[in-house]
C-alpha positions as CSV (number, residue, x, y, z in Angstrom):
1,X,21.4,-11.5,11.6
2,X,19.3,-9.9,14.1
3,X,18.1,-6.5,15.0
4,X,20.3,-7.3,18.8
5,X,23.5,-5.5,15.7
6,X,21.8,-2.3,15.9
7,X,22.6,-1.8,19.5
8,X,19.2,-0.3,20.1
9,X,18.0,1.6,23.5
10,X,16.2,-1.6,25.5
11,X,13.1,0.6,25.3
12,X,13.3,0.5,21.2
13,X,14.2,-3.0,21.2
14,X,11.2,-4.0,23.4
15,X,8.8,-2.3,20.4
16,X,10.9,-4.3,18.0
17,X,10.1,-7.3,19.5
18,X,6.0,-6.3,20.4
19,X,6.2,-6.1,16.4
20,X,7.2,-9.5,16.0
21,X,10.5,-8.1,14.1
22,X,13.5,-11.1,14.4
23,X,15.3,-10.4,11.3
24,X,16.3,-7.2,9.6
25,X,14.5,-6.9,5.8
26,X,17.5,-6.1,3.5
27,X,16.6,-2.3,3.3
28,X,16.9,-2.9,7.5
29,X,19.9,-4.5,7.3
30,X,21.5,-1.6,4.8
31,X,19.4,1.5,6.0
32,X,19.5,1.6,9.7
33,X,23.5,1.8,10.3
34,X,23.7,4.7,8.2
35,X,21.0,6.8,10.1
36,X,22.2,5.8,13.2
37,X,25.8,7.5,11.9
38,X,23.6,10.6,11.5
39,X,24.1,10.0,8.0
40,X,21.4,11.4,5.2
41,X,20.6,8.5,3.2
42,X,18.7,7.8,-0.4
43,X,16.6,4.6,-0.4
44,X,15.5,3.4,-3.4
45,X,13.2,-0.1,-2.4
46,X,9.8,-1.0,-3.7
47,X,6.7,-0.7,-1.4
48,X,6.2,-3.9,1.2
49,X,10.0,-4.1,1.9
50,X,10.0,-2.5,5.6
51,X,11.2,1.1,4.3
52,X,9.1,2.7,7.8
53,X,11.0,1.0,10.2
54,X,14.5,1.6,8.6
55,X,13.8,4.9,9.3
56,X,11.8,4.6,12.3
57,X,14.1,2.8,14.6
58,X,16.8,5.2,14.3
59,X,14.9,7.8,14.7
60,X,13.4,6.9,17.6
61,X,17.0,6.3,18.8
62,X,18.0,9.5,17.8
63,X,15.4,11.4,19.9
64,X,15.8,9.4,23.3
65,X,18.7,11.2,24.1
66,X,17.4,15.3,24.2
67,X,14.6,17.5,25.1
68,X,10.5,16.7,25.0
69,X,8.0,19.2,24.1
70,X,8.9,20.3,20.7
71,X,9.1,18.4,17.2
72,X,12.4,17.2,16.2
73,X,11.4,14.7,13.4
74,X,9.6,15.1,10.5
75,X,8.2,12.9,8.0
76,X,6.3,14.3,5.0
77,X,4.1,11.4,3.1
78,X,1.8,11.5,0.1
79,X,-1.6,9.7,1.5
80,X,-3.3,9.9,4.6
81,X,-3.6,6.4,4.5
82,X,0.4,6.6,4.7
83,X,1.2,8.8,7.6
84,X,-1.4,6.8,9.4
85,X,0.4,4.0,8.8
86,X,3.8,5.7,9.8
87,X,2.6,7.0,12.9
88,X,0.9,3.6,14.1
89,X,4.2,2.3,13.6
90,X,6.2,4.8,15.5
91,X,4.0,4.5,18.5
92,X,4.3,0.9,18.6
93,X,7.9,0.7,17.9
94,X,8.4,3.6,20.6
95,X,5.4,2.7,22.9
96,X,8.0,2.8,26.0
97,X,10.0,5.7,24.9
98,X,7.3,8.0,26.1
99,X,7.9,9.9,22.8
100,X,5.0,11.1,21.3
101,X,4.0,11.1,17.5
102,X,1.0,12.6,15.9
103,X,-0.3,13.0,12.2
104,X,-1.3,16.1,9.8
105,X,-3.3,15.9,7.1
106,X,-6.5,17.4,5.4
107,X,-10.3,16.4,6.3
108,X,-9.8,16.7,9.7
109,X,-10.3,19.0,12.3
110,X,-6.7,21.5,12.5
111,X,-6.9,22.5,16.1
112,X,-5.5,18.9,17.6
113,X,-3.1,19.1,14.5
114,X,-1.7,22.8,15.3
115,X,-0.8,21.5,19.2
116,X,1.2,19.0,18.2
117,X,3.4,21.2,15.8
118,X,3.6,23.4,18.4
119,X,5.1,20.7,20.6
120,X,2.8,18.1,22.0
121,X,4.9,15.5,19.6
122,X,8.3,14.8,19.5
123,X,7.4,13.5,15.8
124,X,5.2,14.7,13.3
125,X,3.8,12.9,10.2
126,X,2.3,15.1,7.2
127,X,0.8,15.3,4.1
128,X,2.4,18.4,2.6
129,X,-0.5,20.4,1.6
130,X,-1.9,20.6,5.0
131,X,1.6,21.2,6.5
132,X,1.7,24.0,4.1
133,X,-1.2,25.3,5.3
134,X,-0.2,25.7,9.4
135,X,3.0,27.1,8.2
136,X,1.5,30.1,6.7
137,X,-0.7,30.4,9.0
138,X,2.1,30.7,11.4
139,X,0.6,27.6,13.7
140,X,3.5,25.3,12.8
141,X,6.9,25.2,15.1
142,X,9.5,23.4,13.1
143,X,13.0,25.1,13.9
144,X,14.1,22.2,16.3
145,X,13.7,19.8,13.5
146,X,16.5,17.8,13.5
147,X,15.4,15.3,10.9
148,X,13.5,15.4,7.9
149,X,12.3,11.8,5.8
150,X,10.5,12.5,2.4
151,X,8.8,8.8,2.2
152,X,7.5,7.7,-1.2
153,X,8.9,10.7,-2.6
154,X,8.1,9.8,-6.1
155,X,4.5,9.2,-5.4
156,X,4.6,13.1,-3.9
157,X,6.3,14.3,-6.8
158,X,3.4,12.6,-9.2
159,X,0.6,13.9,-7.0
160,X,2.2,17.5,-7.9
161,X,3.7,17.8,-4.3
162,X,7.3,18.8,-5.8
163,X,6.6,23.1,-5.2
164,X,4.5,22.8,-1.5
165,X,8.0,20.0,-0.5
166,X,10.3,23.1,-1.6
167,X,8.2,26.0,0.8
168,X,8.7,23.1,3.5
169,X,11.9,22.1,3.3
170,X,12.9,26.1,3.3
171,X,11.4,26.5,6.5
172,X,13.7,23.8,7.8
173,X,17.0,24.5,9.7
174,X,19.8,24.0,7.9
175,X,21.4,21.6,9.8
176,X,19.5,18.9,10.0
177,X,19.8,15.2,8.7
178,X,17.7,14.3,5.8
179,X,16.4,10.8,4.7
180,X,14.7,10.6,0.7
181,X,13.1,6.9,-0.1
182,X,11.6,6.0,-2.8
183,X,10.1,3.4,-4.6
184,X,12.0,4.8,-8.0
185,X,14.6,7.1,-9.4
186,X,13.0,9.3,-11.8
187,X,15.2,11.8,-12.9
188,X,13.4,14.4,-10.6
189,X,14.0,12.4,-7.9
190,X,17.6,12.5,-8.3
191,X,18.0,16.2,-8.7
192,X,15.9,16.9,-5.5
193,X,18.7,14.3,-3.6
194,X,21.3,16.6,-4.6
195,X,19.4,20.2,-3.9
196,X,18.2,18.3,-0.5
197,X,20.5,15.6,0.8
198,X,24.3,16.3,1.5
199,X,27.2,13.0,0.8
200,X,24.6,10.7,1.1
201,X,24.5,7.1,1.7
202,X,22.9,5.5,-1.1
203,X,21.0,2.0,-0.2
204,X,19.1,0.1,-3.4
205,X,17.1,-3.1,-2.8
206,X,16.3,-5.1,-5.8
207,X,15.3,-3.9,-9.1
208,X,11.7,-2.2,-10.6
209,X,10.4,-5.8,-10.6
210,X,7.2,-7.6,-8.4
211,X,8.7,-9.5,-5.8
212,X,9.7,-13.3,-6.1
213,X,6.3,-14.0,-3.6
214,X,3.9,-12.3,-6.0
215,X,2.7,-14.7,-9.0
216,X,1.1,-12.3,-11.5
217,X,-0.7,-12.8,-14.5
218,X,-3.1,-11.4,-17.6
219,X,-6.7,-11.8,-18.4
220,X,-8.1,-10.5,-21.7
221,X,-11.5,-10.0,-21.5
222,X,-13.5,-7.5,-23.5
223,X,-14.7,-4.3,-21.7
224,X,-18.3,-5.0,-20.8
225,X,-17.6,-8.3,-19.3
226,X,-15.2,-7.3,-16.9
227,X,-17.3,-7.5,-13.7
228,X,-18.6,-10.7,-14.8
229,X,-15.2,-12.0,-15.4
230,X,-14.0,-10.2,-11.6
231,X,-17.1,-12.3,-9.8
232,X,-16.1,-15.3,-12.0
233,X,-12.5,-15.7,-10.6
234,X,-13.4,-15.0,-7.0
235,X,-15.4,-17.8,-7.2
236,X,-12.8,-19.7,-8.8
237,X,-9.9,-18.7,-5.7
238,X,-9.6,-19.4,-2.3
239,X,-10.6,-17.4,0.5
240,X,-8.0,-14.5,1.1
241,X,-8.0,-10.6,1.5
242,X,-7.9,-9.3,-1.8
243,X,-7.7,-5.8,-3.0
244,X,-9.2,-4.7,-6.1
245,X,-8.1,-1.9,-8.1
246,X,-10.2,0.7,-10.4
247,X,-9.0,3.7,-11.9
248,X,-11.7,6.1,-10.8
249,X,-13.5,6.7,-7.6
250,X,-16.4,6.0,-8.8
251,X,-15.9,2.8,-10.5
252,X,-15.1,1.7,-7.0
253,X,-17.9,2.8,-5.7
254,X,-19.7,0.8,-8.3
255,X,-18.3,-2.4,-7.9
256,X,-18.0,-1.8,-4.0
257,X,-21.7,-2.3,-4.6
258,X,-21.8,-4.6,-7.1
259,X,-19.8,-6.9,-4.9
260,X,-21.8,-6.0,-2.0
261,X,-24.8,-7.2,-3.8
262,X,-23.2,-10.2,-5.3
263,X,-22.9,-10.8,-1.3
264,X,-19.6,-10.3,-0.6
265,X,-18.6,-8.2,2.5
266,X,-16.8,-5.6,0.6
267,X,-15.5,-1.9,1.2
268,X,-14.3,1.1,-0.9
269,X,-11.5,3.8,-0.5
270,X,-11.6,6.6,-2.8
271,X,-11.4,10.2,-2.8
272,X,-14.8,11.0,-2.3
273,X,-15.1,9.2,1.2
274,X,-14.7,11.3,4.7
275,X,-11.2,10.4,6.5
276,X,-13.9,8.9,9.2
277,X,-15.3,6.4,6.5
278,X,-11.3,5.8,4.5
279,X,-10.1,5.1,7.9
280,X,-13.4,2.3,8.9
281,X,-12.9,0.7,5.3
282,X,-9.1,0.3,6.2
283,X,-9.7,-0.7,9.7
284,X,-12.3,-3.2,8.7
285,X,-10.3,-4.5,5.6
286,X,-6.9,-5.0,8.0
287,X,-9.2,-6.6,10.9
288,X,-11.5,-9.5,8.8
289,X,-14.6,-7.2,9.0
290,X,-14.2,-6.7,5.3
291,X,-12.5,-9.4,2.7
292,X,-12.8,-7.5,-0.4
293,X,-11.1,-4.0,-0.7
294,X,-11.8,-2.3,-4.3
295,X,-9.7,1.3,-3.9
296,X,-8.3,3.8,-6.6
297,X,-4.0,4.1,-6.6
298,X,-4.7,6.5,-3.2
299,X,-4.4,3.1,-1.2
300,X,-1.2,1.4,-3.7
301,X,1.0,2.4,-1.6
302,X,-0.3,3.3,2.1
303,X,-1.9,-0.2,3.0
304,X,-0.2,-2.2,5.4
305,X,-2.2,-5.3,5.7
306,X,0.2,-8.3,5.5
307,X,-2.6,-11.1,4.8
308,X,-3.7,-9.9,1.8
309,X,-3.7,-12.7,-0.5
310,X,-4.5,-11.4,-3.6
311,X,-4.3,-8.0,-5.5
312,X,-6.9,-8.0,-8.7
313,X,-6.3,-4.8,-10.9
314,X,-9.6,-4.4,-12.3
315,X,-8.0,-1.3,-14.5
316,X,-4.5,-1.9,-15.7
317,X,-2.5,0.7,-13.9
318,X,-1.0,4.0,-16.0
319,X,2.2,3.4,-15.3
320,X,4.9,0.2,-14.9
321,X,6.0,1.8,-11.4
322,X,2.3,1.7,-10.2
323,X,1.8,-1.9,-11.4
324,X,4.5,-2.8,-9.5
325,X,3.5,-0.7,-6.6
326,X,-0.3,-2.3,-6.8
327,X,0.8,-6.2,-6.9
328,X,3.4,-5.7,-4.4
329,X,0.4,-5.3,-1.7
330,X,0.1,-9.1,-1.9
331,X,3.5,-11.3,-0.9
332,X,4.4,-9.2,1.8
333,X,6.4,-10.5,4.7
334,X,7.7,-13.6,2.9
335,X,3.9,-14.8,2.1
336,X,2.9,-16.0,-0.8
337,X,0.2,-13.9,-3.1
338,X,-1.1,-13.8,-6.2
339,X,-1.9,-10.5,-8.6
340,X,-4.4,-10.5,-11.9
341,X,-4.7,-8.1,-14.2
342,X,-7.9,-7.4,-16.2
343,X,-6.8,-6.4,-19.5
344,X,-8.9,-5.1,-23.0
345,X,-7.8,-4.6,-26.5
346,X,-7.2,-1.1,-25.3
347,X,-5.1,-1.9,-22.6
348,X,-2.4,-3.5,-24.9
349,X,0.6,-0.4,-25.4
350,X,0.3,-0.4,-21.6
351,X,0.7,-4.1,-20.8
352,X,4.0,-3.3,-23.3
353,X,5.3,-0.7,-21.6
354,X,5.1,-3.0,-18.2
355,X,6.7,-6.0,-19.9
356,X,9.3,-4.1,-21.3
357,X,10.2,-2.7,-18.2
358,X,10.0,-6.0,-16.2
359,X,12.2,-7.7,-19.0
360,X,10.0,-10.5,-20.0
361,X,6.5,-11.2,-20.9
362,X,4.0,-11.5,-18.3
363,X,1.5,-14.7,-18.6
364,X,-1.7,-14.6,-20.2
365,X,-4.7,-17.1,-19.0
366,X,-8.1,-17.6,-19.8
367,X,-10.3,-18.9,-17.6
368,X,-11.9,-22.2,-18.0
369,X,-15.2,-22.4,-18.3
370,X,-16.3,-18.4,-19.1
371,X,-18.2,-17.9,-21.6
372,X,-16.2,-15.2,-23.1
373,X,-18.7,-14.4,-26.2
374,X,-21.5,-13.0,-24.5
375,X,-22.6,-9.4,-25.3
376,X,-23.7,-6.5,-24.2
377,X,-26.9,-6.9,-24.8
378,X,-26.7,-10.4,-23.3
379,X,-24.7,-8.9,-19.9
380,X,-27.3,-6.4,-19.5
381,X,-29.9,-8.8,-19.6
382,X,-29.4,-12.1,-18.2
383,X,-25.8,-10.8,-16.2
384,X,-27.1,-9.4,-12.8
385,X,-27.1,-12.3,-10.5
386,X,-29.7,-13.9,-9.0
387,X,-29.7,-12.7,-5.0
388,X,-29.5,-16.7,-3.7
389,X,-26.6,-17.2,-5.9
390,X,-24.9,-14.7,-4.3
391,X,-23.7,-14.0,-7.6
392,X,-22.6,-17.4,-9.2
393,X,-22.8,-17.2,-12.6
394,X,-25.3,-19.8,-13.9
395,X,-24.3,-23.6,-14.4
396,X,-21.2,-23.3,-11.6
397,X,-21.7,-25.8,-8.6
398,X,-22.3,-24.7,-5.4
399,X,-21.1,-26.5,-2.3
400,X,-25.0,-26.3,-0.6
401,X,-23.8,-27.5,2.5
402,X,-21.7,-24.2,2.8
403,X,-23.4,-22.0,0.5
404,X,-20.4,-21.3,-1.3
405,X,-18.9,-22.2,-4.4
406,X,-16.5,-25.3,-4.5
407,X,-12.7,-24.3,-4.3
408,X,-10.6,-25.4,-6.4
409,X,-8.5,-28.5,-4.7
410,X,-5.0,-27.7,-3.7
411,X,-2.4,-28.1,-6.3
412,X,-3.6,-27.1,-9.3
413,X,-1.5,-25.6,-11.4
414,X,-2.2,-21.9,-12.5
415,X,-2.5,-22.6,-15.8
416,X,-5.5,-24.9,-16.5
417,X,-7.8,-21.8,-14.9
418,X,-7.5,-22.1,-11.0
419,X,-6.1,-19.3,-9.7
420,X,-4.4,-18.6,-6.7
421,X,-4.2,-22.2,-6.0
422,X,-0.9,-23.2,-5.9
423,X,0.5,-20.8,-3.9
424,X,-0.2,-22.2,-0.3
425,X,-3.2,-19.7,0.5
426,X,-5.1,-23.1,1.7
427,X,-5.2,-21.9,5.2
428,X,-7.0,-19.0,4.5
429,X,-10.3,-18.2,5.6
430,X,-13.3,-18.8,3.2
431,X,-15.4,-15.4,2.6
432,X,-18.3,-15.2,4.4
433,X,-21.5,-13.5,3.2
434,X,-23.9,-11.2,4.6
């Protein structure tokens, strides 16, 4: 199976191949027939499964054939982070189409944004609430919108997106074909396909479970010797791209810098950053610049860096869907990844909840060599590593002829304490330190 089924404009199929695309993902495979039909379609996959260019591609197709000079498509997305990501995508799938795409969203200046809904683009990307706000405004032009996609429409609806969607999709024509995907079917979810979608084509990939690339696991640690623990099993894994995960903005920041000062080239993205500084931690994360990543949930589902190799929920997530969502950063495009989960005494009706859902239990480890009875007391006042150490906690080798700490040799199995090991990442690149 190839993406030559499709029967794609040459000018489509030459982005498809600048993308390094040769065979179809499953929601590809399933997806793009029935859009091209000009059918509206439901698809329910979870995040890392190629959901942007099932709806991309036929898109694009669709808009070849008509008129320039006025929005057609519209895609409405929860994050920033997201539409970025879907517009980047659209201009490289369609870079010889000549069709133009271009991105709303808050934090930014409006005036650039209010041309292109007034038809610089052919397709726009949004965030809903700053949508909303050229529409009343009466800066927005979207009556030759011929088709609508809600993406990650249950991540809108928990952001509390569901009443600024409704004034947007009133201001819609009628006729119009209209794609819903989602990473779950939440009963909300399923009325709004019925009030928004007509007959549609229903494509579900997989189940509310990690996928098979992702090994995941549990560490039980007590609350004040989490970061200890964190620094601990980075020292303990091979190099990689890992993303971290806090629930607050400013624990990020905190362990931003905590890694930072452990050594570590290492960037935040939380709420309280400009879009200027979000958009340098992505770019530097998704180019090498940075290796560590620690965000809130804003980035669990906008983040498309393939080579991230491990995903290290600091905070257990609130719900099973966004623990899924968070580890399924890692194991993307058939790579291998691994995803650990910090967990406390408090975390435990939560880690229930997630097993429950998944079906079985998830794995617990400890890892060898931690002293895990050290207190507060003792963390406050002996825990801060030294600066040479680069945060190595005291008694660990260190490799001097690298300045790093020794790897764990290829092979070892997860359980005896090694993570992320045994999973092929030995090609990776070591972190480097400032």
């Amino acid at each position: 199976m190839s993406f030559d089924q499709f029967h794609l404009d040459p000018k489509i199929a030459e982005g498809v191949r600048a993308r390094g695309f040769t065979v179809p993902t499953p929601i590809q495979a399933q997806a793009i027939p029935k859009v091209l039909e000009g059918r509206d379609v439901l698809g329910l996959a979870q995040t890392g499964t190629g959901k942007t260019a099932a709806f991309a591609l036929p898109i694009l197709q669709r808009l070849l054939a008509g008129p320039r000079g006025r929005v057609r498509a519209l895609v409405l997305a929860p994050t920033r982070e997201l539409a970025e990501q879907t517009h980047v995508a659209f201009g490289e799938l369609g870079r010889a189409t000549g069709l133009r795409s271009a991105t709303v969203y808050g934090g930014v200046s409006m005036r650039p944004q209010q041309q292109a809904l007034q038809g610089r683009a052919e397709i726009v990307v949004a965030c809903p609430g700053r949508l909303l706000d050229h529409l009343n405004q009466g800066a927005a032009n979207l009556s030759h919108v011929e088709v609508v996609v809600l993406d990650e429409a249950d991540q809108m609806l928990d952001m509390g997106f569901l009443p600024d969607m409704r004034r947007i999709m009133a201001r819609l024509p009628a006729r119009r074909q209209t794609l819903l995907f989602s990473a779950t079917m939440p009963a909300e979810i399923r009325k709004l396909s019925h009030e928004w979608l007509r007959d549609p084509a229903t494509v579900q990939i997989g189940e509310l479970v990690p996928v098979t690339t992702v090994s995941h696991s549990l560490y039980p640690v007590p609350e004040h010797l989490k970061t200890e623990l964190l620094l601990a099993l980075i020292q303990r894994t091979a190099g990689g791209s890992v993303l971290i995960f806090t629930r607050t903005k400013h624990r990020a920041k905190r362990l931003d810098q905590r890694l930072q000062k452990a050594g570590y080239k290492a960037a935040s993205l939380q709420g309280n950053l400009s879009q200027n500084r979000r958009k340098q931690a992505l770019d530097g994360f998704r180019d090498g610049k940075f290796d560590f990543l620690v965000a809130t949930d804003i980035a669990a589902r906008g983040i498309d860096v393939s080579q991230i190799s491990h995903v290290i929920n600091f905070d257990i997530p609130g719900t099973p869907e966004a623990y899924t969502h968070r580890i399924g950063r890692t194991g993307r495009a058939a790579r291998t990844g691994d995803a650990f989960t910090l967990i406390t005494n408090q975390d435990s009706e939560m880690v229930k909840l997630i097993e429950r859902r998944l079906g079985r239990p998830i794995e617990r480890r400890k890892l060898e060599g931690f002293d895990y009875g050290r207190t507060i007391q003792q963390v406050q006042g002996h825990g801060q590593p030294h600066p040479s150490s680069h945060g190595q906690p005291h008694g660990q080798a260190q490799d001097q002829a690298h300045g790093r700490p020794h790897a764990p040799q290829h092979g070892q199995p997860h359980g005896h304490g090694h993570p992320a090991s045994a999973h092929g990442h030995g090609g990776r690149r070591r972190w480097r330190r400032r």
